[in-house]
PQR file of N, CA, C, O and H, with PARSE charges and radii, in Angstrom:
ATOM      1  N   UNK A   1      38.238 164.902  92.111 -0.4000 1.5000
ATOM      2  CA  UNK A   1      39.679 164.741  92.053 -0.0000 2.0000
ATOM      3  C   UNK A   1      40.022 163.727  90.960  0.5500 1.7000
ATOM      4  O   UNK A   1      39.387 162.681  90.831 -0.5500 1.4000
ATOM      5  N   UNK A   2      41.074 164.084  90.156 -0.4000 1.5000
ATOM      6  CA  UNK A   2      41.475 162.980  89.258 -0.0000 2.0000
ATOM      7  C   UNK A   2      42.264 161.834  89.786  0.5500 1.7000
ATOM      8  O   UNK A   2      43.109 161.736  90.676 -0.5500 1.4000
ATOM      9  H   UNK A   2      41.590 164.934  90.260  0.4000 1.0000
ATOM     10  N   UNK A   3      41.762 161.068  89.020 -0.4000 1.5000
ATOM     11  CA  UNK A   3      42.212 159.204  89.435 -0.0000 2.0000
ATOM     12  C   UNK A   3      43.855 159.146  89.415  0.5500 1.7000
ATOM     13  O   UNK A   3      44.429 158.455  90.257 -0.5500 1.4000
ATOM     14  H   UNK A   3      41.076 161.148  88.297  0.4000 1.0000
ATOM     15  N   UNK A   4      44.518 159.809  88.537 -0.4000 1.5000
ATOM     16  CA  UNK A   4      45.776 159.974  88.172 -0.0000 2.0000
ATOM     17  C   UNK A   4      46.143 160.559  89.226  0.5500 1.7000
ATOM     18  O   UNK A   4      47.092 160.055  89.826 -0.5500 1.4000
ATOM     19  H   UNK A   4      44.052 160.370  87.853  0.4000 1.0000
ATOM     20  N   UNK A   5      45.695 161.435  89.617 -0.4000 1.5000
ATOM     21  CA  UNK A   5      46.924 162.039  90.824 -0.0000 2.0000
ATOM     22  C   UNK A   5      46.370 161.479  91.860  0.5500 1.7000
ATOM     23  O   UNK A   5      46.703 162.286  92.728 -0.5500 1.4000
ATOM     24  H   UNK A   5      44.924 161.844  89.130  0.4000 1.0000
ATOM     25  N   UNK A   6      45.424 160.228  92.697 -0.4000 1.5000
ATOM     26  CA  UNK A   6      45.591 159.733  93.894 -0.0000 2.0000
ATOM     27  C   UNK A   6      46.357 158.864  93.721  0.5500 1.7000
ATOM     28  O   UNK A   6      47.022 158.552  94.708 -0.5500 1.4000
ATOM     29  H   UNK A   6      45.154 159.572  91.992  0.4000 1.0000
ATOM     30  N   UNK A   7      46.616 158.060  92.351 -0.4000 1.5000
ATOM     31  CA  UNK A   7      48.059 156.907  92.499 -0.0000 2.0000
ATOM     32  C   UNK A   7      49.092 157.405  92.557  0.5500 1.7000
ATOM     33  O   UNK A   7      50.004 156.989  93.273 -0.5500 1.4000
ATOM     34  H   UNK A   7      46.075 158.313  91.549  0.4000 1.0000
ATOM     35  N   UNK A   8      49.184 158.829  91.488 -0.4000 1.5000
ATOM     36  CA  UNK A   8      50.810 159.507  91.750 -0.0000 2.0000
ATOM     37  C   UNK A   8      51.039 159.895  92.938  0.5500 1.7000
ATOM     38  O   UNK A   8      52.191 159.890  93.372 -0.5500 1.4000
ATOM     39  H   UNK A   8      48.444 159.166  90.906  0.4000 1.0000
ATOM     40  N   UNK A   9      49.882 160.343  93.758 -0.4000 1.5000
ATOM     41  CA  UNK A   9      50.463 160.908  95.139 -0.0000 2.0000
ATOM     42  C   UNK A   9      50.778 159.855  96.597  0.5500 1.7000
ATOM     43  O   UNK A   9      51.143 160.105  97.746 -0.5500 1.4000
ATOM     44  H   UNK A   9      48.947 160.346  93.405  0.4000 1.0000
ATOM     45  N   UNK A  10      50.388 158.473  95.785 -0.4000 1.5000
ATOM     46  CA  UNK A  10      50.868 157.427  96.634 -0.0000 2.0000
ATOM     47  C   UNK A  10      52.076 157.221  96.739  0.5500 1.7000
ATOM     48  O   UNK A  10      52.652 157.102  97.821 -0.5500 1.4000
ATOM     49  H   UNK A  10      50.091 158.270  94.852  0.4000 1.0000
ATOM     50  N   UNK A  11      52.693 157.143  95.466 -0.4000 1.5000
ATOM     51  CA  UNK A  11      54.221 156.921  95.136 -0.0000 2.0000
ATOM     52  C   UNK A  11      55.353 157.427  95.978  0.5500 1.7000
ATOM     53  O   UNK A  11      55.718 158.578  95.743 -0.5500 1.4000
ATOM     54  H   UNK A  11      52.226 157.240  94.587  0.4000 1.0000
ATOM     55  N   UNK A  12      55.797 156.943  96.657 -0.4000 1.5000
ATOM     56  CA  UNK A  12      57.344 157.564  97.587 -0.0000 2.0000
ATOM     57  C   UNK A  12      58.315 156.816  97.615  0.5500 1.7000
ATOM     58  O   UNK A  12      58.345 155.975  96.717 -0.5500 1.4000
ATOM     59  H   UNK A  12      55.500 156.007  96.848  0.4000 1.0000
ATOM     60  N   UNK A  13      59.166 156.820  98.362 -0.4000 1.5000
ATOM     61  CA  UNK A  13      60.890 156.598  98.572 -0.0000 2.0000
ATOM     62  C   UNK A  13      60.777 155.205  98.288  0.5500 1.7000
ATOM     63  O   UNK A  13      61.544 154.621  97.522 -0.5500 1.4000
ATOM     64  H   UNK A  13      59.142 157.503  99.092  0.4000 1.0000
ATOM     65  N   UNK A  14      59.926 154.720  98.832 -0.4000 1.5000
ATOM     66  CA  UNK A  14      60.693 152.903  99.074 -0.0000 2.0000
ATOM     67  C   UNK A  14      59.338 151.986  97.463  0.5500 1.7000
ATOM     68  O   UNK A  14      59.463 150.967  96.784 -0.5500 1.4000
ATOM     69  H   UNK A  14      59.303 155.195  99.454  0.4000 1.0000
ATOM     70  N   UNK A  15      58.538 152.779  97.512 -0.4000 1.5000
ATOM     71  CA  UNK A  15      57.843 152.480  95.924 -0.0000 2.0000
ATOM     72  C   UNK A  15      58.962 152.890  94.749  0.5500 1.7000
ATOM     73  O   UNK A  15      59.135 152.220  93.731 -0.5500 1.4000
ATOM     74  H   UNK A  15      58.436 153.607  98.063  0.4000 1.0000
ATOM     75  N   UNK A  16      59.612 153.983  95.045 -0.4000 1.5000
ATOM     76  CA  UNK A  16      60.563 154.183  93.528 -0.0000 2.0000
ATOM     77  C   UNK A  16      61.358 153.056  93.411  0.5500 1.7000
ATOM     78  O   UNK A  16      61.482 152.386  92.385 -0.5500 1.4000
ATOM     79  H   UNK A  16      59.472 154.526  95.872  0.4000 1.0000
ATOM     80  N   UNK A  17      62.243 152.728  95.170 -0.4000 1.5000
ATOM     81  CA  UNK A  17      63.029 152.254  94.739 -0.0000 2.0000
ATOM     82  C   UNK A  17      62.608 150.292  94.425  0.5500 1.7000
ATOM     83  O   UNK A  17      63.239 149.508  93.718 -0.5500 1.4000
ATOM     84  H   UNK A  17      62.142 153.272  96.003  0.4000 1.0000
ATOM     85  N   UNK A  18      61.716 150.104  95.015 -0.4000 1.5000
ATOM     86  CA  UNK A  18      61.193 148.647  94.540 -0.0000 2.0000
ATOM     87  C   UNK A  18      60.916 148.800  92.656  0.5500 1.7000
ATOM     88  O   UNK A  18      61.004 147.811  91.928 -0.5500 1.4000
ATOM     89  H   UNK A  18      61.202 150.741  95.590  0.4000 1.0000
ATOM     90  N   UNK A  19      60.647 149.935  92.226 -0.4000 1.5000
ATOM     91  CA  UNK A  19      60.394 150.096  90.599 -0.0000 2.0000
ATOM     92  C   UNK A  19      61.843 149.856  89.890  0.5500 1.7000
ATOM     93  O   UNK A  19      61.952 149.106  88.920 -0.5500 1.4000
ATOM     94  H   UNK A  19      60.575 150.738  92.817  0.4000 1.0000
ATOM     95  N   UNK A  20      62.743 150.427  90.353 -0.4000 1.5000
ATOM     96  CA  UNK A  20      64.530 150.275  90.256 -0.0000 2.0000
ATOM     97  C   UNK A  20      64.700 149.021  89.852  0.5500 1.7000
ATOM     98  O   UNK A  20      64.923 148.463  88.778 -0.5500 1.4000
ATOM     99  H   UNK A  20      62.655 151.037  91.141  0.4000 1.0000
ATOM    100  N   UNK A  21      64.488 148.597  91.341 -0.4000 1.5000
ATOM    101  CA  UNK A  21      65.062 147.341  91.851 -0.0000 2.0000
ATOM    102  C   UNK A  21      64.350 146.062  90.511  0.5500 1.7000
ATOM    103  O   UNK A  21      65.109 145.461  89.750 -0.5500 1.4000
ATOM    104  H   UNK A  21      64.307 149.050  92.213  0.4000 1.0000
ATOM    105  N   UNK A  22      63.227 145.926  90.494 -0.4000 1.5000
ATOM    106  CA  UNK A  22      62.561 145.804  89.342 -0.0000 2.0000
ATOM    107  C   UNK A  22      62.839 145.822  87.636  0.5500 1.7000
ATOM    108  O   UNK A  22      62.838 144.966  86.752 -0.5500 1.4000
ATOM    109  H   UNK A  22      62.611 146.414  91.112  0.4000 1.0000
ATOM    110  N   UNK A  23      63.052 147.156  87.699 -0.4000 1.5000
ATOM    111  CA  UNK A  23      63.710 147.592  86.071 -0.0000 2.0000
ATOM    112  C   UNK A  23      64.937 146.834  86.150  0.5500 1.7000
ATOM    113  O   UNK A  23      65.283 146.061  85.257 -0.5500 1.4000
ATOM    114  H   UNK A  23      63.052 147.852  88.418  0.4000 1.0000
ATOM    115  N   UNK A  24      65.780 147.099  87.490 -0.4000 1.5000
ATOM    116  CA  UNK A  24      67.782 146.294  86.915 -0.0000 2.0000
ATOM    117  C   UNK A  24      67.096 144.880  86.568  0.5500 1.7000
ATOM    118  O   UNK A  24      67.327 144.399  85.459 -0.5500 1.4000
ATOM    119  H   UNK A  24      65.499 147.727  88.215  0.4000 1.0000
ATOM    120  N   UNK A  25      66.189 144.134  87.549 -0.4000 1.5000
ATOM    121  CA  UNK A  25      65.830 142.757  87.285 -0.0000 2.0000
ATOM    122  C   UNK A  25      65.593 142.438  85.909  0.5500 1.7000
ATOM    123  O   UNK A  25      66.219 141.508  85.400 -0.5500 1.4000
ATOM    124  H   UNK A  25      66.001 144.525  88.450  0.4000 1.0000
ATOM    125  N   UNK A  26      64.955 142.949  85.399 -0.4000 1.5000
ATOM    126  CA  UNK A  26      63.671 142.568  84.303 -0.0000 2.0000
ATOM    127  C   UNK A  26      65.077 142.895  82.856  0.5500 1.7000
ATOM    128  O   UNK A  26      65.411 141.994  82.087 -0.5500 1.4000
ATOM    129  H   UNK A  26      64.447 143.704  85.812  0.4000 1.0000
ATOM    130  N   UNK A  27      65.609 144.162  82.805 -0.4000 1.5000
ATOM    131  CA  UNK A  27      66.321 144.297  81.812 -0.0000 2.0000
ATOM    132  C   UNK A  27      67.635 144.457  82.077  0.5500 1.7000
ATOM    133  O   UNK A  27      68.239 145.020  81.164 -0.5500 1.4000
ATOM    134  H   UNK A  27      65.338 144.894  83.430  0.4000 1.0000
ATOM    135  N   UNK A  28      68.212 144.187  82.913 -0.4000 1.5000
ATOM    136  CA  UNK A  28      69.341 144.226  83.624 -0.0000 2.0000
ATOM    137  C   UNK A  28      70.622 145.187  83.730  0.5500 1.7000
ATOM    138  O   UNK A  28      70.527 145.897  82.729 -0.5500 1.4000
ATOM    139  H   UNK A  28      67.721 143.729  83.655  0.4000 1.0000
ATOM    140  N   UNK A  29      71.684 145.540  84.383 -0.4000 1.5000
ATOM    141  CA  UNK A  29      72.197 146.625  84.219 -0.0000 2.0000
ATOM    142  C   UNK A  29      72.847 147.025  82.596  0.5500 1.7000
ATOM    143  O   UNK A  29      72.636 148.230  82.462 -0.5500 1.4000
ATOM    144  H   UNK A  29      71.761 144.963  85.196  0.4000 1.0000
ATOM    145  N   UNK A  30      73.229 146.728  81.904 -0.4000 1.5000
ATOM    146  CA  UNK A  30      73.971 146.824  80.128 -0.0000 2.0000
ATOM    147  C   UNK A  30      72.771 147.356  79.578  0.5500 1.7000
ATOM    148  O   UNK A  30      72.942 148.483  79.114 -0.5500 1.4000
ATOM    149  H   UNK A  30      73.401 145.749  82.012  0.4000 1.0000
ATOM    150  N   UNK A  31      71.519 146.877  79.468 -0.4000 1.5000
ATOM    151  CA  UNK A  31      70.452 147.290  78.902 -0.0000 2.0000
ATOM    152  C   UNK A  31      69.872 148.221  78.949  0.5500 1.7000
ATOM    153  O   UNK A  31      69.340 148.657  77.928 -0.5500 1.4000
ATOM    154  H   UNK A  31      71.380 145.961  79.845  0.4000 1.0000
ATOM    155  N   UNK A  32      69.747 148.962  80.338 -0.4000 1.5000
ATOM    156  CA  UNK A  32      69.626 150.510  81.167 -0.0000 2.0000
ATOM    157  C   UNK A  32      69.765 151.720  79.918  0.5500 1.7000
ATOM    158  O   UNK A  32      68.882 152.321  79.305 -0.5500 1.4000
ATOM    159  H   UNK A  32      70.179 148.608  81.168  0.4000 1.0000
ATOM    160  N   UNK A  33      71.238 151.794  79.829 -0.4000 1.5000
ATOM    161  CA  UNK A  33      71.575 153.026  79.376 -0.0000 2.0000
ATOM    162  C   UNK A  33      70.810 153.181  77.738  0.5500 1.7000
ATOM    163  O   UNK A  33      70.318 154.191  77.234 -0.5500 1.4000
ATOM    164  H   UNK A  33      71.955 151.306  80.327  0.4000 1.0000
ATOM    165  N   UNK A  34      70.919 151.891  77.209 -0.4000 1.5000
ATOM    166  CA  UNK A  34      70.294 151.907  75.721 -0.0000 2.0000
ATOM    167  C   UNK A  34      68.467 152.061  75.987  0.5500 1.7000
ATOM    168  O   UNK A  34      67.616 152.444  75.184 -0.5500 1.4000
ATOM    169  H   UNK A  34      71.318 151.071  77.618  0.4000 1.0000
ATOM    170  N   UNK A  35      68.350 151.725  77.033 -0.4000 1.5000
ATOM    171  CA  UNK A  35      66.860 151.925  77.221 -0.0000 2.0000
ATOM    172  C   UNK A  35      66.405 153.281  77.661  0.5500 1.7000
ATOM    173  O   UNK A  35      65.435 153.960  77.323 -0.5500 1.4000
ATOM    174  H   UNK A  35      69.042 151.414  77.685  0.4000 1.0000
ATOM    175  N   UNK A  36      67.301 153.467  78.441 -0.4000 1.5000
ATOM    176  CA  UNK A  36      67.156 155.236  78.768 -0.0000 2.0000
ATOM    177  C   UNK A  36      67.460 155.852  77.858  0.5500 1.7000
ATOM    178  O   UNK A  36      66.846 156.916  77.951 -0.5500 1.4000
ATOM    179  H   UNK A  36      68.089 152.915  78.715  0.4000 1.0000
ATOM    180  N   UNK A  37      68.224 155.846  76.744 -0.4000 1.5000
ATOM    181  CA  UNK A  37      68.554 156.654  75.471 -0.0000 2.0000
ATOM    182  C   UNK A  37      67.356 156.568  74.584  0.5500 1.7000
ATOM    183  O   UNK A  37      67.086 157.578  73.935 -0.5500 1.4000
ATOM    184  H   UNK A  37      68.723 154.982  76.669  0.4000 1.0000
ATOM    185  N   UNK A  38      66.591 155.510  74.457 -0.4000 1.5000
ATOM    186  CA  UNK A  38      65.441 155.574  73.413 -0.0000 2.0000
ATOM    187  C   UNK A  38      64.200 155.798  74.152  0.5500 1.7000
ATOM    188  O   UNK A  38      63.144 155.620  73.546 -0.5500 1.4000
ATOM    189  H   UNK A  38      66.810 154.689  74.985  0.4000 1.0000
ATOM    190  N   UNK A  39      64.182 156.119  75.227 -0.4000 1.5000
ATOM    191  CA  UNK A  39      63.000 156.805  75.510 -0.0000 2.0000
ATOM    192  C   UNK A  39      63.263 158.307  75.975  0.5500 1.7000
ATOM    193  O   UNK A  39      62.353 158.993  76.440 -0.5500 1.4000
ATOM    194  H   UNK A  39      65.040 156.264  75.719  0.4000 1.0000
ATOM    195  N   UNK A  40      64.749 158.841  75.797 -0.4000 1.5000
ATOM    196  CA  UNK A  40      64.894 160.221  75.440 -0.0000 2.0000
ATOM    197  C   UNK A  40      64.935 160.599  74.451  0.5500 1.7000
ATOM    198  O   UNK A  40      64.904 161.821  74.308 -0.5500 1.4000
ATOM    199  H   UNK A  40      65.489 158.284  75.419  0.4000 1.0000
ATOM    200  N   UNK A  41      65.007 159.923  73.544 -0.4000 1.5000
ATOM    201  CA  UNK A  41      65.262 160.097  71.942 -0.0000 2.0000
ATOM    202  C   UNK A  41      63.619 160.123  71.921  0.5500 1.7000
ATOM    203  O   UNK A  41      63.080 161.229  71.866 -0.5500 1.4000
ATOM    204  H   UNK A  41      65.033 158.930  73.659  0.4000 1.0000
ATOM    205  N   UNK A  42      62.901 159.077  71.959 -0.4000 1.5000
ATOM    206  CA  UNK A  42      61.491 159.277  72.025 -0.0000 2.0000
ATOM    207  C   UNK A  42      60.522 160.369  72.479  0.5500 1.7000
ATOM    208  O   UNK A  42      59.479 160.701  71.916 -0.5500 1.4000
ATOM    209  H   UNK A  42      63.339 158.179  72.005  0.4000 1.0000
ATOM    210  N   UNK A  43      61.053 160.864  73.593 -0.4000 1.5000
ATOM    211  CA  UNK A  43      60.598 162.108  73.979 -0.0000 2.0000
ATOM    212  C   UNK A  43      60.888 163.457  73.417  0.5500 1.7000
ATOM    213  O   UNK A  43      59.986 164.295  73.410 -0.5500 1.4000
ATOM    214  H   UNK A  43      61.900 160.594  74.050  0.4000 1.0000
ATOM    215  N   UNK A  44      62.068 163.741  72.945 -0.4000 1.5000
ATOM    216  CA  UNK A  44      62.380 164.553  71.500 -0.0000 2.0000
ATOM    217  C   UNK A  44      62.044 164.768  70.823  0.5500 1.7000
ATOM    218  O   UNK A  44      61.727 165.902  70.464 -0.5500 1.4000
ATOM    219  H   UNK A  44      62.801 163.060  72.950  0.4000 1.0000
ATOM    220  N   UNK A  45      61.928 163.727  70.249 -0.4000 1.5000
ATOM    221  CA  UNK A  45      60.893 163.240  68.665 -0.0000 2.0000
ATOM    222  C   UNK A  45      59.565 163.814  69.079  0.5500 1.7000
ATOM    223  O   UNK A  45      58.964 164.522  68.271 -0.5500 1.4000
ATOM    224  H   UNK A  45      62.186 162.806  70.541  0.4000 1.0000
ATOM    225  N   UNK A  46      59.034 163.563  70.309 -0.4000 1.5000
ATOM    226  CA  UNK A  46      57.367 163.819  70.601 -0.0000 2.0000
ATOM    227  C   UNK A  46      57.554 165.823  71.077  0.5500 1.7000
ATOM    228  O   UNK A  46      56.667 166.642  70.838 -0.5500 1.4000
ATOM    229  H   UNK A  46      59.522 162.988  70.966  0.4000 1.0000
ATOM    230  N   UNK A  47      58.577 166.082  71.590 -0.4000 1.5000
ATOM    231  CA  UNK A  47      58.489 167.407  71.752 -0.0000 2.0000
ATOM    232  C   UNK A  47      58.079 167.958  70.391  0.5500 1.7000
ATOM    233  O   UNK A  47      56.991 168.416  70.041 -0.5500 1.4000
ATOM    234  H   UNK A  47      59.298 165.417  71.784  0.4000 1.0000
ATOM    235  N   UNK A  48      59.792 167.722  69.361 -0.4000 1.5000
ATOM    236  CA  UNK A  48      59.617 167.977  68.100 -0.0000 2.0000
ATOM    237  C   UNK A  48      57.876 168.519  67.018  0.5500 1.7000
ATOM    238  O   UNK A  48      57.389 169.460  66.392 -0.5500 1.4000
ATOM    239  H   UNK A  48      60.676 167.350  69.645  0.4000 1.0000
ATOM    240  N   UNK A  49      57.588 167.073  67.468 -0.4000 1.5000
ATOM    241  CA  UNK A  49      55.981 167.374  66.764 -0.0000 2.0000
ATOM    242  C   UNK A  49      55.206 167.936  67.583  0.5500 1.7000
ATOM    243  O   UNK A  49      54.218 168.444  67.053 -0.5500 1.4000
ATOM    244  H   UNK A  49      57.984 166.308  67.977  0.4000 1.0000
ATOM    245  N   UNK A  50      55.287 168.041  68.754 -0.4000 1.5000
ATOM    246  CA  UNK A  50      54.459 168.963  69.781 -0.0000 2.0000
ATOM    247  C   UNK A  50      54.483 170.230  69.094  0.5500 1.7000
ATOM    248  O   UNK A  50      53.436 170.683  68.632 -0.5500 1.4000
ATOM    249  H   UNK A  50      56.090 167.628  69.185  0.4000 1.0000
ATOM    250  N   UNK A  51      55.701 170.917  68.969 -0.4000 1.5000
ATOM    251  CA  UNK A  51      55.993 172.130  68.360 -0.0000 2.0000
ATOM    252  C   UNK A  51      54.980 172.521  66.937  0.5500 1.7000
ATOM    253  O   UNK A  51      54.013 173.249  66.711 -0.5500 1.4000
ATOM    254  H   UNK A  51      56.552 170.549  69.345  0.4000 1.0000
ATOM    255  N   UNK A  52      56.013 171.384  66.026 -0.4000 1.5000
ATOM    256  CA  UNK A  52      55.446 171.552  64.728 -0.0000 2.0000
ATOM    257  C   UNK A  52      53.821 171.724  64.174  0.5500 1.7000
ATOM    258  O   UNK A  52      53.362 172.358  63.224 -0.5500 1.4000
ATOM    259  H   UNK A  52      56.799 170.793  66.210  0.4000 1.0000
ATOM    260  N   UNK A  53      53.195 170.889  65.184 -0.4000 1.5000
ATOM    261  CA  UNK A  53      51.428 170.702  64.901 -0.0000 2.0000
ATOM    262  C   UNK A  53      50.580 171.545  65.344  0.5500 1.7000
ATOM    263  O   UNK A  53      49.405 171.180  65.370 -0.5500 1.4000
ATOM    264  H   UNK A  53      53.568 170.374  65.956  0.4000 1.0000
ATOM    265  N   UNK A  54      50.936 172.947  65.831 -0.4000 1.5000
ATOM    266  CA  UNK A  54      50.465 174.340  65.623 -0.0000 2.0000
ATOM    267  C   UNK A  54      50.448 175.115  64.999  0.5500 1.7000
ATOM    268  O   UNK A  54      49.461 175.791  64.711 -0.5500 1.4000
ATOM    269  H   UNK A  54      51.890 173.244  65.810  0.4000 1.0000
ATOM    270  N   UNK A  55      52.274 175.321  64.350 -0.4000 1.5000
ATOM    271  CA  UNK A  55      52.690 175.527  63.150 -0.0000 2.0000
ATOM    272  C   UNK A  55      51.226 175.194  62.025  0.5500 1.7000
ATOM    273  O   UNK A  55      50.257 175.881  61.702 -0.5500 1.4000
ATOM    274  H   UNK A  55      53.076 174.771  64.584  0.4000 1.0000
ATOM    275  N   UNK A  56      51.599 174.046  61.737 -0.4000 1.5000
ATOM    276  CA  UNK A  56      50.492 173.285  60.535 -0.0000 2.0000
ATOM    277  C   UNK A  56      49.403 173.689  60.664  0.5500 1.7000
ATOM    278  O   UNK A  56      48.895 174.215  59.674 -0.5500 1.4000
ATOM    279  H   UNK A  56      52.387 173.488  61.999  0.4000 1.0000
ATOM    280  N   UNK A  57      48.567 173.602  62.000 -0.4000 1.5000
ATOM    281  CA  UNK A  57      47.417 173.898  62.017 -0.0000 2.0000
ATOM    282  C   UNK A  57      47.267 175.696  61.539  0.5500 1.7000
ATOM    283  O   UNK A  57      46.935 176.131  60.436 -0.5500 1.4000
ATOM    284  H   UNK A  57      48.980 173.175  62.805  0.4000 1.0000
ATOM    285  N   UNK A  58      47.488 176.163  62.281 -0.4000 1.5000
ATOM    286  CA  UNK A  58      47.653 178.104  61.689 -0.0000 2.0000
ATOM    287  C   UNK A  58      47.605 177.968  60.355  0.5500 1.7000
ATOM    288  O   UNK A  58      46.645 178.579  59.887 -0.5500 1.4000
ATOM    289  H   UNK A  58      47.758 175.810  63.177  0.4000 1.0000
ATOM    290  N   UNK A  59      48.528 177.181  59.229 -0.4000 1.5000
ATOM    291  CA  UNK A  59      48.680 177.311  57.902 -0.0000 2.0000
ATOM    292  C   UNK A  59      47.285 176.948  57.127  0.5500 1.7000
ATOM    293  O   UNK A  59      46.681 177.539  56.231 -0.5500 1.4000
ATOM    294  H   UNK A  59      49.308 176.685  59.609  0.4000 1.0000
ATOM    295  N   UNK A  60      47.014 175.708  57.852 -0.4000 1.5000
ATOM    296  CA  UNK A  60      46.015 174.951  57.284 -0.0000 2.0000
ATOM    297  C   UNK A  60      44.665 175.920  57.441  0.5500 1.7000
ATOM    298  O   UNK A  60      43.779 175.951  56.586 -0.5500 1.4000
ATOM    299  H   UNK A  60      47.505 175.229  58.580  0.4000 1.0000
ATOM    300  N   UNK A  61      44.654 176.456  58.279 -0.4000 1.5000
ATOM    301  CA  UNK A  61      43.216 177.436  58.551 -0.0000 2.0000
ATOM    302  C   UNK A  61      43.052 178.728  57.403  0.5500 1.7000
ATOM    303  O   UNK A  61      42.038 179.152  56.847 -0.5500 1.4000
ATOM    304  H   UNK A  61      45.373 176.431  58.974  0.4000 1.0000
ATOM    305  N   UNK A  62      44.312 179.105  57.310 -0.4000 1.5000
ATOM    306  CA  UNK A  62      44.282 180.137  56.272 -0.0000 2.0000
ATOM    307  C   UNK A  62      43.746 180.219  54.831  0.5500 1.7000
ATOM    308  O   UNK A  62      43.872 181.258  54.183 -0.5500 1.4000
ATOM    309  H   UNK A  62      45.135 178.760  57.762  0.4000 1.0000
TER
END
């Protein structure tokens, strides 16, 4: 069994919300939304090249 999914499958209701509770602490509520925007923007960007670097590879083989 992978190591990764016995911690993810620990995780429930009152672990999320102590992670919350946590995040408002640490960066507080104003900071949230700009922090949630650049790690969707970040994840975009990583789809983006997800896509593209098959593309490339196919070309490059030819």
């Amino acid at each position: 069994m992978n190591s990764l999914s016995i911690y993810f499958g620990m995780i429930g209701g009152p672990q999320i919300i102590i992670i919350v509770v946590v995040i408002l602490l640490l960066f507080g509520g104003r900071k949230i939304p700009e922090l949630m925007k650049g790690i969707g923007g970040g994840l975009k960007e990583f789809k983006k090249a997800a896509k593209e670097e098959p593309e490339e590879n196919l070309e490059e083989k030819k």
